[in-house]
C-alpha positions in Angstrom: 25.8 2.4 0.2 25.8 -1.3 -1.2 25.8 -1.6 -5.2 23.0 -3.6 -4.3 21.2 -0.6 -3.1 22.4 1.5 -5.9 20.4 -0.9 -8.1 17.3 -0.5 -6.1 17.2 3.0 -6.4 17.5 3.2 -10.3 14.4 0.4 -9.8 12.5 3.2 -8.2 13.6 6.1 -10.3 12.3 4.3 -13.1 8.8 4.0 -11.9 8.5 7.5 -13.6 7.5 6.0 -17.1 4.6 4.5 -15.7 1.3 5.5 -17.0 -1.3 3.1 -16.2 -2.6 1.8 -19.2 1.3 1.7 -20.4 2.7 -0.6 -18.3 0.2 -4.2 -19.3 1.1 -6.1 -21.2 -0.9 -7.9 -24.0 0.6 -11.5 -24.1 -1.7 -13.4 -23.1 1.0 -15.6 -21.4 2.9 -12.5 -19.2 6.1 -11.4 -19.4 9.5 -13.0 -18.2 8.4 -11.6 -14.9 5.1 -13.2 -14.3 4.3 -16.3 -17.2 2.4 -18.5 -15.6 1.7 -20.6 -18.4 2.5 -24.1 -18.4 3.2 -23.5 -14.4 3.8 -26.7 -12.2 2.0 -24.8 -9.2 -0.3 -27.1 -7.7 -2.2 -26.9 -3.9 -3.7 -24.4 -1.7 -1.4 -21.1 -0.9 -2.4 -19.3 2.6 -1.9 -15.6 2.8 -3.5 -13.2 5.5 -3.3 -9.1 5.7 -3.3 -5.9 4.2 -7.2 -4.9 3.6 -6.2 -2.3 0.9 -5.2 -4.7 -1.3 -8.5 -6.5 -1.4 -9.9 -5.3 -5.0 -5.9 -6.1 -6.0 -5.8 -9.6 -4.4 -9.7 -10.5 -5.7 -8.4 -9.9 -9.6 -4.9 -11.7 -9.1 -6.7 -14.9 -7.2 -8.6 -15.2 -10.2 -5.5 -14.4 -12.7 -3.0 -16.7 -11.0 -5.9 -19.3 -10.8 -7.4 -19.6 -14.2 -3.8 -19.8 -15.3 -3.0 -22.4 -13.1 -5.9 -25.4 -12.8 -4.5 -27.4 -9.7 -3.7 -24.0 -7.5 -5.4 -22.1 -4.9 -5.4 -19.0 -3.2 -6.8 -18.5 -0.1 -6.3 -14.8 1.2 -7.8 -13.1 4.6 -7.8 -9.4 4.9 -7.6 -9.2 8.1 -5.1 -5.9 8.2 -1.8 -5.6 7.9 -0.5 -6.1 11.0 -2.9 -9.3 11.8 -0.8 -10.3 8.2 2.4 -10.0 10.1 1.7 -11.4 13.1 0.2 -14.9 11.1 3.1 -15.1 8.8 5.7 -14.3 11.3 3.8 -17.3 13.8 3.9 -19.8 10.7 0.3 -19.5 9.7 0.5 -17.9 6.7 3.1 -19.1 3.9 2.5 -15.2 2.5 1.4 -11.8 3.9 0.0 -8.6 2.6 1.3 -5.8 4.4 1.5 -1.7 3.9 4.2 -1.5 6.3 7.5 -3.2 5.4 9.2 -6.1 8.3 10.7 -4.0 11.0 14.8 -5.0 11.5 12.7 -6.8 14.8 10.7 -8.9 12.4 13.2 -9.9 10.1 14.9 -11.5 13.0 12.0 -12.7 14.2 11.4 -14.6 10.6 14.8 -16.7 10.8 12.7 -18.9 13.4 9.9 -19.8 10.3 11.6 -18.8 7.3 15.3 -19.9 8.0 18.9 -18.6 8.8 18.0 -15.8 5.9 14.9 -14.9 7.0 12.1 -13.5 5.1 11.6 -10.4 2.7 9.8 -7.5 1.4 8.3 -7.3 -2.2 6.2 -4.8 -3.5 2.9 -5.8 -4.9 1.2 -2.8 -4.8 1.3 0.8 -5.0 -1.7 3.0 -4.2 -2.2 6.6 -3.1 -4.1 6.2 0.5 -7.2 8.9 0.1 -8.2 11.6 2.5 -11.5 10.7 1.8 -15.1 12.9 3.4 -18.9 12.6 3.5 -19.9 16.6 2.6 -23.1 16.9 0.1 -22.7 19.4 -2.6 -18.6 19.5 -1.8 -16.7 18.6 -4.5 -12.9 19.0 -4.9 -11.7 19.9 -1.4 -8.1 21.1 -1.1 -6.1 21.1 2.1 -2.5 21.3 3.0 -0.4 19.1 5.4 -1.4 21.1 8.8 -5.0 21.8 8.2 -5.2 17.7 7.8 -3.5 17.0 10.8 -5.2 19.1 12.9 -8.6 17.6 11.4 -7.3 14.3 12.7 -6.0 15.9 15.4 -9.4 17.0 16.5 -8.2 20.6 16.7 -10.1 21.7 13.8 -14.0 20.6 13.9 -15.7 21.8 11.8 -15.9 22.4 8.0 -16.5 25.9 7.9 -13.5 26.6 9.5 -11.4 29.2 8.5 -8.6 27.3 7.3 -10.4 25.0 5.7 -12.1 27.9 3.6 -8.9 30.2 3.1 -7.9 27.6 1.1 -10.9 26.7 -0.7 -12.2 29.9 -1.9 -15.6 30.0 -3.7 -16.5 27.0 -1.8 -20.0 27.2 0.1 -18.4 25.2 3.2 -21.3 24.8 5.7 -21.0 24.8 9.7 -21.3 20.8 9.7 -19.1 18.9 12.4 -16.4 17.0 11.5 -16.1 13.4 12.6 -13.1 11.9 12.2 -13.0 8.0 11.6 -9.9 6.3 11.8 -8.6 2.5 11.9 -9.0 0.5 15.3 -6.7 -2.2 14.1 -3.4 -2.2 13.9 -3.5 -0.7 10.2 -0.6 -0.2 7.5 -2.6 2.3 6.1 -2.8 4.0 9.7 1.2 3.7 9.9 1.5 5.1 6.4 -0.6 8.1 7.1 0.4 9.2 10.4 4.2 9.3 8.4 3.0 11.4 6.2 1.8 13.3 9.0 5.0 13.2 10.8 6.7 14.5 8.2 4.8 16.6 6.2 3.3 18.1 9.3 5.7 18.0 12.0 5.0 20.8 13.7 1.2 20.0 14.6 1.2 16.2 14.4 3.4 15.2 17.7 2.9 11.8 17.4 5.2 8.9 16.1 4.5 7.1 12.8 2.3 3.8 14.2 -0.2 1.0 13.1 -2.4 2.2 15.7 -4.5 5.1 15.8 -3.1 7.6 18.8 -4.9 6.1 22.0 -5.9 10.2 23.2 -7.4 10.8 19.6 -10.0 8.4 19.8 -13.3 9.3 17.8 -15.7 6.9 15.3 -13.8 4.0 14.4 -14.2 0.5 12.4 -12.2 -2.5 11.4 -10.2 -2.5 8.2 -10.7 -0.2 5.0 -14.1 -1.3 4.4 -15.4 -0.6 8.3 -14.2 2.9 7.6 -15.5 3.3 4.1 -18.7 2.5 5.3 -19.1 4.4 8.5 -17.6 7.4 7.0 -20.4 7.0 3.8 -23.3 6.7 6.7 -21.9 9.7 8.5 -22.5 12.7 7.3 -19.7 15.6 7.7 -17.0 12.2 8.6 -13.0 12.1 7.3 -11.6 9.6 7.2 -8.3 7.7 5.0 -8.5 4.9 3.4 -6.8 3.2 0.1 -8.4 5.2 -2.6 -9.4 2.2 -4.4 -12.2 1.6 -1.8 -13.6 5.1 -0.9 -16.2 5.0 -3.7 -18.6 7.9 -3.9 -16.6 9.7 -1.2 -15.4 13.4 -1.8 -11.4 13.1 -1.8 -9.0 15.9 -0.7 -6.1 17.3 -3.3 -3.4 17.7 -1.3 -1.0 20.6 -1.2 2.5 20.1 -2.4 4.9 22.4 -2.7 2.8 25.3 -3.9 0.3 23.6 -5.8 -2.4 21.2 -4.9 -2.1 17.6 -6.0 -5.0 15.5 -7.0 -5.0 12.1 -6.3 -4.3 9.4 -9.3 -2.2 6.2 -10.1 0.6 8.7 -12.0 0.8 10.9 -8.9 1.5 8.4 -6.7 4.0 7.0 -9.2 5.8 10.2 -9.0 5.7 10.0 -5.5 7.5 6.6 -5.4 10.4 8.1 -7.5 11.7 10.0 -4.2 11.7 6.7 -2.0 15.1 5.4 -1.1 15.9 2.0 -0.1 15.7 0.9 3.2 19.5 0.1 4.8 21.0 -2.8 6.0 18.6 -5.1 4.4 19.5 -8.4 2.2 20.2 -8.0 -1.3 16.5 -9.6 -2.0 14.8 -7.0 0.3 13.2 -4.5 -2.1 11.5 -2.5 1.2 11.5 1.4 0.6 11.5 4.6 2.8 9.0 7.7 0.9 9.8 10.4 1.2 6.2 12.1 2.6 7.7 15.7 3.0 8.8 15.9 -1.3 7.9 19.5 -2.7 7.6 17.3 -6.1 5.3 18.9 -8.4 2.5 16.4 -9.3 3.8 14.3 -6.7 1.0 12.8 -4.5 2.7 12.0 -1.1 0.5 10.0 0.9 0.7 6.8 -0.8 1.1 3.0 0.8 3.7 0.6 -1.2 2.2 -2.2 0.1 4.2 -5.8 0.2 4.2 -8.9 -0.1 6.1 -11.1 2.3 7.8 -14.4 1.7 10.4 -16.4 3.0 14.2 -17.2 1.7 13.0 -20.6 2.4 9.9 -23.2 2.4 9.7 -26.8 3.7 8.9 -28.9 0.1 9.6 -28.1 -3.3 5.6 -27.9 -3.9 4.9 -25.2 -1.6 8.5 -23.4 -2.9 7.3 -24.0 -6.6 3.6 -22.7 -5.5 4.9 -19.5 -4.2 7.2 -18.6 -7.2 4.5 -19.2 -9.4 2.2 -17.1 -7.2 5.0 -14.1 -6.3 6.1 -14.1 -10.0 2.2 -13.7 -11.3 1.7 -10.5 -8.9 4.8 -8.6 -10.2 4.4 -9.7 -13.5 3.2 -7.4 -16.5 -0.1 -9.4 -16.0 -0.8 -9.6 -12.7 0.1 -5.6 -12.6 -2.3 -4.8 -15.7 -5.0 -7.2 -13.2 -4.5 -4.8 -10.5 -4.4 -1.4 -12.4 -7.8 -2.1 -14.1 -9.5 -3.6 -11.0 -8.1 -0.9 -7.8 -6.5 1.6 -10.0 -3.2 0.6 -8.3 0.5 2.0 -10.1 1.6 -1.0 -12.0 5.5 -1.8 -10.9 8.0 -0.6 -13.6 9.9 -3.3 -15.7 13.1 -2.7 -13.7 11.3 -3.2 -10.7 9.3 -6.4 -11.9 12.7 -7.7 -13.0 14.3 -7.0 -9.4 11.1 -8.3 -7.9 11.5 -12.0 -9.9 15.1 -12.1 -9.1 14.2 -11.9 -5.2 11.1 -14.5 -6.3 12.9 -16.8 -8.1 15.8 -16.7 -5.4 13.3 -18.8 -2.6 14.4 -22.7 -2.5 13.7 -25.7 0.0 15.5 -25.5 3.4 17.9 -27.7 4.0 
């Protein structure tokens, strides 16, 4: 392992002091990772993806913006793998993404981004909600298996005995289940069906994917909202989604080792303490592999780190000083606090905000 990498882990073990009102900051002018005042940023920045990161990108549009008078942000959620695709095709000078670049991809980026590429930042860290439409059910808890084979269509309906063994007390009623899952190509898809790989692997037989299993399919919308909203009209629906968009939706505690985990900004960060860096990256790479199977108490394990992606290199010094400002306000103390109090996201730790503006800072014109 690379001291490089050794350094990325301690990044991630310290994500454990995170608490979510702890981590702001309250200068008004950010921290050394994210100041923006007095920024030379000027003109109109494109981005395109990740739709769980909507309520996240809204309050750091109008963040980096009001900080910066002569810059724009213009930012699709389109999914993340739509992100990708833009970014990777040149359309895009940033993407949001749930899913890191695949080793394919970061070839791929050497054609738009230069000899070095592009890399992976983390923005945003949010768990991903198993999230259900059941009046006068509060508090559901569920283990690995019994949510797979939900999703899995092999358990349908609420009442079920495995469903109730583990809710005891409960008045569960005979109601169908309808699952409701992604029909884009979806980092929050390819985030859950990991968890399912490996926190299930006995009854979910499929491999980790953006895209919902082809022989599973069942009610299905576009993006986090699409399924939000068709799981709300739908009575007796499941569905997963980013948990800062499931509003009034009953949520499922999830069982971790021998306890059951309910879902919150700390338990994710606890989660994120277990990830490992990916190998074989560049020393600017900050993309992580979870670890979905931990038996970490208070550890909620289906989470999405979700990235931003830039490349090593931009054509001018405007659209190179526009990003920096941009990337550097997102990881910043800031741009974190912006986030916490407007999707309940995990805020970065300092040593990972530090990493994160070292990567940042590291872009530069091609030559």
């Amino acid at each position: 392992m690379k001291v490089t990498h050794i350094g990325r882990s301690a990044a991630v073990l310290s994500v454990a002091a995170l608490a979510l009102t702890a981590c702001g900051s309250d200068n008004p002018t950010g921290d050394a990772a994210g100041a923006t005042s007095g920024s030379s940023a000027a003109g109109t920045l494109t981005g395109i993806g990740a739709s769980s990161q909507k309520a996240a990108m809204d309050a750091w549009k109008a963040g980096f913006e009001a900080a910066n008078a002569d810059a724009k942000v213009q930012y699709s959620p389109d999914g993340s793998g739509a992100g990708r695709k833009a970014f990777l095709a040149g359309g895009a000078q940033f993407a949001g993404s749930d899913a890191y670049l695949s080793d394919e991809e970061i070839e791929s980026s050497k054609q738009v981004c230069g000899p070095d590429g592009a890399f992976d930042i983390p923005a945003y860290i949010s768990p991903i909600a198993v999230a259900y439409n059941l009046e006068g059910v509060d508090g559901l808890k569920l283990d690995a298996e019994t949510i797979a084979k939900v999703f899995k269509l092999e358990i349908t309906t609420w009442n079920d005995p495995a469903i109730a063994a583990q809710n005891e007390g409960v008045d569960l009623p005979d109601t169908r289940i309808t699952v409701v899952h992604r029909n884009d190509e979806s980092g929050t898809t390819e985030n859950f069906t990991q968890y399912l790989a490996a926190a299930a692997k006995d009854t979910w037989t499929y491999e980790e994917s953006g895209d919902w299993p082809a022989d599973l399919q069942s009610e299905n919308a576009k993006g986090t909202s699409g399924v939000v909203s068709t799981t709300t009209s739908t009575p007796g629906a499941i569905t997963y989604a980013d948990a800062s968009a499931v509003g009034d939706l009953g949520t499922v505690s999830v069982k971790v080792g021998d306890e059951y985990t309910t879902l919150s900004a700390e338990a994710a960060a606890k989660a994120v303490e277990t990830a490992e860096p990916v190998p074989g990256r560049s020393d600017h790479d900050m993309a992580l592999e979870l670890q979905r199977d931990t038996t970490e108490s208070g550890a909620y394990p289906i989470i999405l780190v979700s990235y931003h992606l830039y490349c090593s290199t931009y054509k001018d010094q405007e659209t190179v000083d526009l990003v920096k400002a941009w990337g550097n306000y997102v990881v910043g103390a800031e741009g974190q606090q912006a986030a916490a109090d407007s999707a309940g996201s995990a805020p970065l730790s300092e040593t990972m905000r530090k990493q994160a503006k070292q990567a940042i800072d590291s872009i530069t014109v091609a030559s």
